[in-house]
N, C-alpha and C positions, 0 to 999 in steps of 0.2 A: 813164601813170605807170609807173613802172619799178620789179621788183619786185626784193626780195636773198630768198633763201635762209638762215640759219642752220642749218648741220647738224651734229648730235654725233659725233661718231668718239670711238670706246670706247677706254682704254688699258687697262694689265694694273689690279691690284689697286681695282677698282670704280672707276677716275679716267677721267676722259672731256678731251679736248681739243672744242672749239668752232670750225666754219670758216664763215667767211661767200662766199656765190658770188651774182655779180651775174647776174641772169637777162637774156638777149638778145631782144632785139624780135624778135617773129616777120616776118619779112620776103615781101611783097606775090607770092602763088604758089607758096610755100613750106608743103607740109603742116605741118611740125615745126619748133619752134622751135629752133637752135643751141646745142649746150650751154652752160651758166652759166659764167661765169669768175670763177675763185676769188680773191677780196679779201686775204682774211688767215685768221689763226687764232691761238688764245691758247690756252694749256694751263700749268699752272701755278702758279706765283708770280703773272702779271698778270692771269689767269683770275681767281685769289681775289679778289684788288684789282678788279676791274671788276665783279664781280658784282651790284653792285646798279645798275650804268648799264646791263648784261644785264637785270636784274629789270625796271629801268621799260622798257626796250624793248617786253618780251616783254608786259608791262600793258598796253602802249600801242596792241597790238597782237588785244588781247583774248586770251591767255594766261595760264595759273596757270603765274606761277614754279616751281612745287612739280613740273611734271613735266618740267623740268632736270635727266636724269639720264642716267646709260652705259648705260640700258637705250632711250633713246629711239631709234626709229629714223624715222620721218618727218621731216622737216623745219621750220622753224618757217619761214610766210611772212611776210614782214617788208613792210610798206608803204616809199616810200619815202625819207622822212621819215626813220623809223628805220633802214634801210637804211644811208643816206648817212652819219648819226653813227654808228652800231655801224663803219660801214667805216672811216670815218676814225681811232674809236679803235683798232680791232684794229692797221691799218697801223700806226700810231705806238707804238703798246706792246708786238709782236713784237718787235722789235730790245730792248729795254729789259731792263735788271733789277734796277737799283737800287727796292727799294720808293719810295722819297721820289720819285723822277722818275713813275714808273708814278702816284703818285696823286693828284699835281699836276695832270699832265696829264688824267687822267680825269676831275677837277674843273672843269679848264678844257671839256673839248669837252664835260661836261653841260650847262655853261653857253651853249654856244652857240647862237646863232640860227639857224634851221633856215635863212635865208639865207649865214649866214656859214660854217657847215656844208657846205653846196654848195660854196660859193668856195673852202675849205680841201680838199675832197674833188675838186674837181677839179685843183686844183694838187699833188696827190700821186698822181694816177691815171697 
């Protein structure tokens, strides 16, 4: 199963940005795994807007939303279920800024089937 990463990166005035990084199979003779390759990140305007499809992630994952914050420094390990749909929303709402677009969209990929979630996450990979 393949795991993501969620990590906080601190900005100035107590505001934090959000990056997701896809963790790499450890490969057959290989002490260490290859480093994680980074998906996306949201800071922001789409940050705000996504925050409760962040919330049920981090639930889903057995995390208290409540320690989402610019002081956190570990990472949050993401199964990959939630992985796949946190990746696919971050790519798609980086680019964005119209609020109305941002929360359409974040609508639609909570809605999705953690099949069809795949299918769209590898077609934007």
């Amino acid at each position: 199963m393949q795991e993501f990463q969620l990590r906080v990166t601190p900005l100035d005035n107590n505001d934090f940005a959000l990056e997701l990084y896809q963790c790499a199979y450890r490969q057959a003779g290989q002490r260490k795994r290859p480093a994680a390759k980074r998906v996306g990140g949201l800071k922001g305007t789409a940050l705000v807007q996504a925050r409760q499809a962040i919330y049920q992630c981090l639930r889903s994952n057995n995390y208290d939303p409540q320690t989402l914050s610019y002081r956190r420094q570990a990472p949050y390990v993401l199964d990959e279920e939630s992985g796949v749909s946190l990746a696919l929303l971050f790519q798609t709402l980086e680019p964005l800024s119209k609020p109305e677009r941002i929360a359409s969209i974040t609508d639609g990929i909570i809605s999705m089937s953690n099949e069809e979630a795949h299918y769209w996450f590898a077609k934007v990979s």
